[in-house]
Every structure is written in C-alpha cells, then in structure tokens.
C-alpha positions in Angstrom: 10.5 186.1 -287.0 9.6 189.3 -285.5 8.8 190.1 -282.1 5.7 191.5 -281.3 7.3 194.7 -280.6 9.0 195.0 -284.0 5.9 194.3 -285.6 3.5 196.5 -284.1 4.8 200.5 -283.4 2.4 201.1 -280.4 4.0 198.2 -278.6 7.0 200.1 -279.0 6.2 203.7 -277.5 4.6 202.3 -274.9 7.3 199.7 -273.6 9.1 200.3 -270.7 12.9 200.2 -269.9 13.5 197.4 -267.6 15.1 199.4 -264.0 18.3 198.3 -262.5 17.9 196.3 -259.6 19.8 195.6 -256.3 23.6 194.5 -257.0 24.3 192.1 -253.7 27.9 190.6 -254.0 27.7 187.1 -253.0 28.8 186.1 -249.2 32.3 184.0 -250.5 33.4 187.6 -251.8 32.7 189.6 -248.6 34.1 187.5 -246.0 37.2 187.1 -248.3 37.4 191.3 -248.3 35.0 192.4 -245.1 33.8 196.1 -245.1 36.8 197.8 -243.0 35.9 200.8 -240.9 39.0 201.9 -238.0 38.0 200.1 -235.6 35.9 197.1 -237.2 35.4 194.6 -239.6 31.8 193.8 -241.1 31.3 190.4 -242.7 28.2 188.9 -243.6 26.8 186.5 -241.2 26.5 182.7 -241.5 25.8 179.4 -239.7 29.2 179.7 -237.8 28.1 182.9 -236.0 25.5 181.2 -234.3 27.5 180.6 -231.0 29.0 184.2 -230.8 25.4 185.8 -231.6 24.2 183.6 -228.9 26.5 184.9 -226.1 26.3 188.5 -227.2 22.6 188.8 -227.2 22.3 186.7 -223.3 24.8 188.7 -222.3 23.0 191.9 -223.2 19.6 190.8 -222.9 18.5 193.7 -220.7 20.3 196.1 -222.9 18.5 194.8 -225.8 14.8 193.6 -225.0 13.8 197.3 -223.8 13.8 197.8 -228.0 14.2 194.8 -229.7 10.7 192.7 -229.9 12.8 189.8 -230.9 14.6 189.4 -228.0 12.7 187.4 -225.9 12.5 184.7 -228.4 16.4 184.5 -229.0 16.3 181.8 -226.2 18.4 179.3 -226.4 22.1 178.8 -228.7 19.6 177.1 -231.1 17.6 179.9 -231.9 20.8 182.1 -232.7 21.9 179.3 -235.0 18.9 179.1 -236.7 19.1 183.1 -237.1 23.0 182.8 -238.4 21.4 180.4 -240.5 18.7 182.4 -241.9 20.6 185.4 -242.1 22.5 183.4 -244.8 19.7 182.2 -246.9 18.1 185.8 -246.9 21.8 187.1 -248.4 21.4 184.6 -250.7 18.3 184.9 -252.2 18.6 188.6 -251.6 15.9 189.9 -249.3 18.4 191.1 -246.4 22.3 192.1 -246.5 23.2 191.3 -242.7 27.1 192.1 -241.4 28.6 190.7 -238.1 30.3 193.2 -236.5 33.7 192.3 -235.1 36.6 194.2 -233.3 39.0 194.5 -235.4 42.0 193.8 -233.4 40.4 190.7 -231.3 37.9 189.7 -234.1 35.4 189.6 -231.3 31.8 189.9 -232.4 30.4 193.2 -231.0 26.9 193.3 -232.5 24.7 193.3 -236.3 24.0 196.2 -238.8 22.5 195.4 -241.5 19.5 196.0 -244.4 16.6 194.2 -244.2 13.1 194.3 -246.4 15.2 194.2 -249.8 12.7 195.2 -252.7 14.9 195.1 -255.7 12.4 196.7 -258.2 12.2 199.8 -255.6 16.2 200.0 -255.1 14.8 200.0 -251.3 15.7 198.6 -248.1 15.3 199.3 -244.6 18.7 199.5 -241.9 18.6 197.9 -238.9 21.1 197.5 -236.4 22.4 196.4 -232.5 25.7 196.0 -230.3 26.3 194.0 -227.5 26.3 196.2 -223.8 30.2 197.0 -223.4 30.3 197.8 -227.0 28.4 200.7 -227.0 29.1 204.6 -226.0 31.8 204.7 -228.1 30.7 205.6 -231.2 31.2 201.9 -233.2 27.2 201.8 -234.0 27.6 205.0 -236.1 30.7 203.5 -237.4 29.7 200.4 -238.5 26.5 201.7 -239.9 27.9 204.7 -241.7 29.7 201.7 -243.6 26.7 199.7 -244.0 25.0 202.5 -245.8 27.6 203.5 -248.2 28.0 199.8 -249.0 24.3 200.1 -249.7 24.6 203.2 -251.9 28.2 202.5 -253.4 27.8 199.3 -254.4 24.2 198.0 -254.0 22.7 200.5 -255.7 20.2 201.5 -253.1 18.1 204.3 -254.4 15.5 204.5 -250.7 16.8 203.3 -247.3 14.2 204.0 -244.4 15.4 203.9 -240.8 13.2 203.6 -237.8 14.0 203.9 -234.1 11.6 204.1 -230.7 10.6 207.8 -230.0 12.1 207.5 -226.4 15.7 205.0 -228.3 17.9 208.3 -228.1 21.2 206.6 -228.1 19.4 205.0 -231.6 17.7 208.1 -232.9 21.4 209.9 -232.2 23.0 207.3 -234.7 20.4 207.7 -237.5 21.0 211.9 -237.1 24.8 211.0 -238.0 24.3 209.5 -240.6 21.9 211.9 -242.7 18.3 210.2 -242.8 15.5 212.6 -243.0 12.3 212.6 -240.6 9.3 211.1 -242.5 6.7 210.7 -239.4 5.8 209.2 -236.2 4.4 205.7 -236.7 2.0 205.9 -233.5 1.9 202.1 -231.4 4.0 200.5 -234.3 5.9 197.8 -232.1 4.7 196.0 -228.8 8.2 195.6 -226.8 8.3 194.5 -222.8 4.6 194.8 -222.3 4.5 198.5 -223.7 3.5 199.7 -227.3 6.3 202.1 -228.7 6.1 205.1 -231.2 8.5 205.2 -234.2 10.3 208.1 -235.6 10.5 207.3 -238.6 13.4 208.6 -241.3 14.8 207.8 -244.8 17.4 208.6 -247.1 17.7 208.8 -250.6 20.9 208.3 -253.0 20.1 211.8 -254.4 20.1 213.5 -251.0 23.0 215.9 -250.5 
C-alpha cells in the first residue's frame, strides 16, 4: 500500500526534509576517552563527582556567588550530589553536555564547562562555565572551554551556541572574546545575584562563522 505521500503529488512538494539533530556520545564513551586539552582532562560528570563538586564550590564560595545565582543553594555535600546526579540524567536524555574539569597531572577537579539548554531541532545550546578560586588567572577557563566548543561544533553538531556573562564579569567576558562569540545585546536586569540585579552581555556563535 501506498503512503499518502506517494499517492498524492502536493503531499510531496510540500514535505519537508527532516534536519539533523544534536549527536551527544553517550557518558561510558567519554570518560573512557576524556576531552584532552595541555593541561586538563574534561569528562562528563556523574554521581561520583558529587564530593569533589562539593569541596570546590565551599571552598570558593566567595569567588563564585558574586555571579553565580546558584550558589547560595549549593549548601550542603547533598546538594552537590544531587547536581552530579542531575548533571548525568540531563547527558542522558540530552538537554545539557556538562564536563568536570580536572588537572591533568593530579586528576584534581578544578571546576565545570559545559552546554546547557540543548534544543536538538535548533542545533543550539548555550556554554556555561566556572573554576574553583586557585584555578583561575592562568588561562585553564579559556582552555577548557575552547575544547568544549569544538567538541560542540566537531562532533555535536552545534549549529548556534549563545554565551552570556555579567556586564561588570570581566575575567568572564575576557574568556568568551577568546574564543570568537559575537555581541548580540545587553539583556538589562536578566539575573538577581547577592541582592543586586546584573546586566548580561550577551554573545553567540555560529558554526558558519569564520
């Protein structure tokens, strides 16, 4: 029997090739082969982060909550687990692509980039990323998300990543100018962090940009 498409010829000029969607490798094969950059190791997260996530984000808490509205509520080593946890059902049923950062020599966990807001029809996603206090000035964040993003276009098949970062976040705003995102706007008020509302520069890149 025919489909309606074969029988009827208006059915057929008017379909619609289906798009390609997001290619996310499962976890198993990434933490078997992590992301290498020279001086780190990215590997998705999962339940067994939740300690080190923990003790990185306490340990920087002062570093982190001036940006980071989530801060406050990463409370207690539960809460981090339940985020390792999380962070591995997201992979899984593909909304968010989320990579531990670790030292490469000691293995030690120095922080999270990763790709959150996962729209698979758009081929879009949004970056997002944080290290630990005595991790930073040295250049790792644009490291390990220069990696993250040509993961995304190389092997995702991201067609739109956006990027946003606090207007006064210049150690974050120096990051996304590295790595070749383009200023959209200013999204005026768009986060309430530590009792203040901040503005977002907001950027994007495509995978046609040169």
């Amino acid at each position: 029997m025919k489909s309606p498409k074969e029988r009827d010829p208006e059915l057929r000029r008017f379909a619609q090739p289906v798009p390609p969607l997001l290619s996310i490798p499962a976890r198993a094969v990434l933490r078997r082969a992590p992301i290498e950059t020279a001086r780190a190791l990215l590997l998705p997260i999962d339940a067994n982060d939740g300690p080190e996530l923990w003790e990185a984000v306490d340990g920087s808490r002062w570093h982190l909550e001036r940006w980071l509205p989530w801060v406050p509520y990463n409370s207690t080593p539960d809460a981090s687990l339940r985020y390792a946890e999380a962070c591995a059902t997201d992979w899984d049923a593909g909304r968010a692509v989320r990579f531990a950062i670790r030292d490469r020599t000691s293995a030690g966990l120095l922080g999270v980039v990763g790709l959150d807001s996962c729209v698979h029809l758009h081929r879009s996603c949004e970056l997002g990323y944080w290290l630990r206090r005595e991790a930073t000035g040295r250049g790792l964040m644009t490291e390990a998300a220069r990696a993250c993003v040509d993961f995304a276009f190389g092997r995702m098949g991201v067609h739109r990543m956006r990027c946003a970062a606090a207007t006064d976040n210049m150690p974050s705003l120096r990051v996304i100018g590295r790595l070749g995102f383009r200023f959209e706007g200013i999204a005026r008020q768009a986060e309430f962090v530590g009792s203040r509302w901040l503005d977002h520069a907001l950027f994007a890149r495509l995978s046609t940009d040169e």
